[in-house]
PASEBA-1860 file (N, C-alpha, C; in nm, 3 decimals):
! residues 100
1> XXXXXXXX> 1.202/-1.308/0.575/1.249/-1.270/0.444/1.128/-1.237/0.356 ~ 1.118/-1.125/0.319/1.019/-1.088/0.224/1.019/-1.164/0.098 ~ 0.879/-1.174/0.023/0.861/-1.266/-0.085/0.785/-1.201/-0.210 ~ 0.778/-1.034/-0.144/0.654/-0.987/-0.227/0.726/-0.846/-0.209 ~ 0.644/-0.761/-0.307/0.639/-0.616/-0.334/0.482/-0.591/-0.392 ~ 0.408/-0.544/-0.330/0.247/-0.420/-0.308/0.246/-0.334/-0.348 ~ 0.209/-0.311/-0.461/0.192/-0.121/-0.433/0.080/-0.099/-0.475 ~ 0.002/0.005/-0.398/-0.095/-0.013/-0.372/-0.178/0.183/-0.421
9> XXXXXXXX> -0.258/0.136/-0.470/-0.325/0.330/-0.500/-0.480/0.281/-0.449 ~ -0.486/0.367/-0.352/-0.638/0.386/-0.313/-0.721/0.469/-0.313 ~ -0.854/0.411/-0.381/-0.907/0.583/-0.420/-1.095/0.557/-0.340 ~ -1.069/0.610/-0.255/-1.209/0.597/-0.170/-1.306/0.694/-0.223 ~ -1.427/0.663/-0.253/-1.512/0.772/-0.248/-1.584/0.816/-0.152 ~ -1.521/0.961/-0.115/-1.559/0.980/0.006/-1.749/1.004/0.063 ~ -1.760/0.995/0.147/-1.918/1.029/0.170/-1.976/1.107/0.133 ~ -1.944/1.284/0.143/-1.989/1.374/0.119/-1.917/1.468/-0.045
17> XXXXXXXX> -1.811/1.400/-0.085/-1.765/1.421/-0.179/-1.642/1.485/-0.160 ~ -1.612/1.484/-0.019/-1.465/1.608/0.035/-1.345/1.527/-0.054 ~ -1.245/1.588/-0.002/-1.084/1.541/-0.059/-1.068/1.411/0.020 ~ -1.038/1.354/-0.117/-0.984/1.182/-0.056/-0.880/1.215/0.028 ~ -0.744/1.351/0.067/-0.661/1.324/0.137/-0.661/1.273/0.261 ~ -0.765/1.291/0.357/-0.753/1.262/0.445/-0.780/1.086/0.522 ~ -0.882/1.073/0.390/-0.861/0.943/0.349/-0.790/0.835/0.319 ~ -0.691/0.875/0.222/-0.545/0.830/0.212/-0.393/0.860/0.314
25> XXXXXXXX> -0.410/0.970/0.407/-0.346/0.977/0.484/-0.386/0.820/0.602 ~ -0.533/0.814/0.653/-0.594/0.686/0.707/-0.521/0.575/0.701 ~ -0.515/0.594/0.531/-0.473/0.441/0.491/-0.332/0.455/0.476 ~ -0.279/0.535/0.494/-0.119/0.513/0.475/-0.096/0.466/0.661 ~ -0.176/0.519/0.746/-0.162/0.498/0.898/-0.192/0.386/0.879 ~ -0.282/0.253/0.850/-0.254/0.138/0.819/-0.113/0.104/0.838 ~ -0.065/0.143/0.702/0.040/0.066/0.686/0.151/0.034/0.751 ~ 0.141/0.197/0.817/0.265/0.229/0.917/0.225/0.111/1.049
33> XXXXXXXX> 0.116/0.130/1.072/0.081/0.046/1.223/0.072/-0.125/1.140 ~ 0.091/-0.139/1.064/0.115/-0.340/1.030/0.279/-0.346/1.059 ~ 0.392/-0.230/1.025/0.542/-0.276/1.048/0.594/-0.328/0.947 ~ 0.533/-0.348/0.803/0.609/-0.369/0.714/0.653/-0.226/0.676 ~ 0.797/-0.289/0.575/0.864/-0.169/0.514/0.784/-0.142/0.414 ~ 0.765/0.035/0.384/0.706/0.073/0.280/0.745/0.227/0.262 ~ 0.688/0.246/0.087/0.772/0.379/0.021/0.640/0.431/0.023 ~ 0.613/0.585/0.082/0.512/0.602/-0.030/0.561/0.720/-0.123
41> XXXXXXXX> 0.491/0.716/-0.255/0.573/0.809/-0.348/0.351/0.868/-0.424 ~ 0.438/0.929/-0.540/0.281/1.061/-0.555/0.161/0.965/-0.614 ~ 0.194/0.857/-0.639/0.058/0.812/-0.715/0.026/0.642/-0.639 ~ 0.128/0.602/-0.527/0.109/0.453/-0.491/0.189/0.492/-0.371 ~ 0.163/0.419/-0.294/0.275/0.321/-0.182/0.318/0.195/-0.216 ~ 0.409/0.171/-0.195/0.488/0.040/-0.209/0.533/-0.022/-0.044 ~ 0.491/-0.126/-0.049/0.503/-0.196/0.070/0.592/-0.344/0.040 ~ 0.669/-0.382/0.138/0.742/-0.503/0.124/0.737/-0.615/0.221
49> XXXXXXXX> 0.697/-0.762/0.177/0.711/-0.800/0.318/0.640/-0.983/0.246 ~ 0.560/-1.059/0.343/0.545/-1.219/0.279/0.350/-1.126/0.205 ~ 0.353/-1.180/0.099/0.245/-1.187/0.028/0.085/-1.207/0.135 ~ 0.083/-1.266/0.223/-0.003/-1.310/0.273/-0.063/-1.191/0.362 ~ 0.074/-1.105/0.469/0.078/-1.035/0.540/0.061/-0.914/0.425 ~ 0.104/-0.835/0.336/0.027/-0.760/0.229/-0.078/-0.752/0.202 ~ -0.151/-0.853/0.167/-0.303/-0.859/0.112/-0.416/-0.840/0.232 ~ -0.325/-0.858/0.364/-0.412/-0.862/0.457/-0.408/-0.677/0.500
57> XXXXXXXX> -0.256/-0.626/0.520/-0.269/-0.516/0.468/-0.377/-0.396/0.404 ~ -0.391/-0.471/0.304/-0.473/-0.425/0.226/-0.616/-0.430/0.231 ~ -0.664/-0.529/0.273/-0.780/-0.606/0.362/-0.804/-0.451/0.465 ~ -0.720/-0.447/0.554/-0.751/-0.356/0.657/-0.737/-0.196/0.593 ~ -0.697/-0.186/0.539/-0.664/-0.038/0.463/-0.855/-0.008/0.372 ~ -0.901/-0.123/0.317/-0.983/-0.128/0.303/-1.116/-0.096/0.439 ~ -1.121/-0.199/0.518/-1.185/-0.169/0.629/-1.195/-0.030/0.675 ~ -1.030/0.032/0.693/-1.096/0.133/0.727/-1.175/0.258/0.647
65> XXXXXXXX> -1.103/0.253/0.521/-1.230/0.336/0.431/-1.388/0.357/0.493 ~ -1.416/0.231/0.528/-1.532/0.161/0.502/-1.629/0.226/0.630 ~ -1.485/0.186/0.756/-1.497/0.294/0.933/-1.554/0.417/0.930 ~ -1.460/0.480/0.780/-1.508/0.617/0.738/-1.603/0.675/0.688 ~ -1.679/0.576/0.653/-1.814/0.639/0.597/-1.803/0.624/0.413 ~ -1.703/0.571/0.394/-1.701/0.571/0.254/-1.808/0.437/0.172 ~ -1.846/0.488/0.060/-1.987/0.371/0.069/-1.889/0.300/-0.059 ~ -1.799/0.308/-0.118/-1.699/0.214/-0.183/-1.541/0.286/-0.219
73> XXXXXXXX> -1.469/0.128/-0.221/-1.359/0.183/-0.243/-1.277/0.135/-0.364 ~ -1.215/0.167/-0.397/-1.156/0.100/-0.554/-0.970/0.088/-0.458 ~ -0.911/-0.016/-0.500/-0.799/-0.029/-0.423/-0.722/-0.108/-0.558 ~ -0.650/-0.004/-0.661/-0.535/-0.091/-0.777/-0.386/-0.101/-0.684 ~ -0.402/-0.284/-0.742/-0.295/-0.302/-0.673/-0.161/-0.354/-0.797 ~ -0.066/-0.388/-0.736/0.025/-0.437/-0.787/0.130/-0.538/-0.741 ~ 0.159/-0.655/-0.783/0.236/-0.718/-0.713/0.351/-0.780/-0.789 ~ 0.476/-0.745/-0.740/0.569/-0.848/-0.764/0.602/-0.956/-0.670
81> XXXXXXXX> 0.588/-1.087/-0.679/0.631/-1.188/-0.617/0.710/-1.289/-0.682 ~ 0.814/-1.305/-0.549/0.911/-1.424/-0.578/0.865/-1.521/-0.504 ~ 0.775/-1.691/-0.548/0.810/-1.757/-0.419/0.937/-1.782/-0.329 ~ 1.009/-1.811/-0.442/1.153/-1.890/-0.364/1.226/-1.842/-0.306 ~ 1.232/-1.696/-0.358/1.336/-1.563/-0.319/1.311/-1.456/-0.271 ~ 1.358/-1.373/-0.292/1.355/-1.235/-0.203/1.306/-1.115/-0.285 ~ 1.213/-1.020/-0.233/1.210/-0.930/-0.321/1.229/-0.789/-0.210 ~ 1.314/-0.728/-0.294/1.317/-0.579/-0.223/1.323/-0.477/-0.308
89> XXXXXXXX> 1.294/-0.382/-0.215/1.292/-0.271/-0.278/1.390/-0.170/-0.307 ~ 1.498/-0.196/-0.176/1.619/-0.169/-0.243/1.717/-0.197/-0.321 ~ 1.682/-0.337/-0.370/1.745/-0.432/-0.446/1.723/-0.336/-0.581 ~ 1.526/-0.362/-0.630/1.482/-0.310/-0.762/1.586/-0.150/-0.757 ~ 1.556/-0.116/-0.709/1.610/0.085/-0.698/1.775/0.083/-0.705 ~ 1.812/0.006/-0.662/1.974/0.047/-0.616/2.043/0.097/-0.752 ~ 2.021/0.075/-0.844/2.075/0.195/-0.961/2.007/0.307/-0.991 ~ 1.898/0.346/-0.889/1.843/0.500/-0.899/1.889/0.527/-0.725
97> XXXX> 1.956/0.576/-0.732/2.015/0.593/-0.553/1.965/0.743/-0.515 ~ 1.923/0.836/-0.641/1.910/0.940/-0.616/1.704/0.999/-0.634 ~ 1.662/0.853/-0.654/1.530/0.846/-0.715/1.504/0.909/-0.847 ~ 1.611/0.896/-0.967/1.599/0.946/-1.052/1.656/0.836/-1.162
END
């Protein structure tokens, strides 16, 4: 049962100064290969899942910047957490069904 909501904007500076996209594509492959559920939308990804397993997430999303040659990374995050309860993401959304 998820306990948390991530969302996460990463902005690497790249080595040579190219487009962070390919950079952030990297780090969205992170996310996909950890198996938590996640949105990504134009300015963040949102990821769902226990707080612990997120940050570590993020931990590695970091790393790989780092694989890449990037000499720093700035990573704004965001968190909603419930200890006791549940947090989802279709829960928050379910009165925007149309993302609007």
């Amino acid at each position: 049962m998820a306990n948390a909501l991530l969302s996460i904007q990463i902005l690497p500076r790249t080595p040579n100064g190219e487009s962070v996209i390919p950079y952030v594509d990297r780090a969205i492959d992170v996310i996909k290969a950890s198996g938590v559920p996640y949105r990504v939308a134009p300015l963040e990804t949102t990821m769902e899942g226990e707080l612990d397993k997120l940050l570590a997430v993020v931990q590695e999303m970091n790393a790989a910047m780092a694989e890449m040659g990037c000499p720093s990374i700035i990573s704004q995050i965001k968190v909603y957490y419930v200890p006791a309860g549940t947090a989802s993401m279709d829960a928050l959304l379910e009165k925007y069904p149309d993302g609007q």
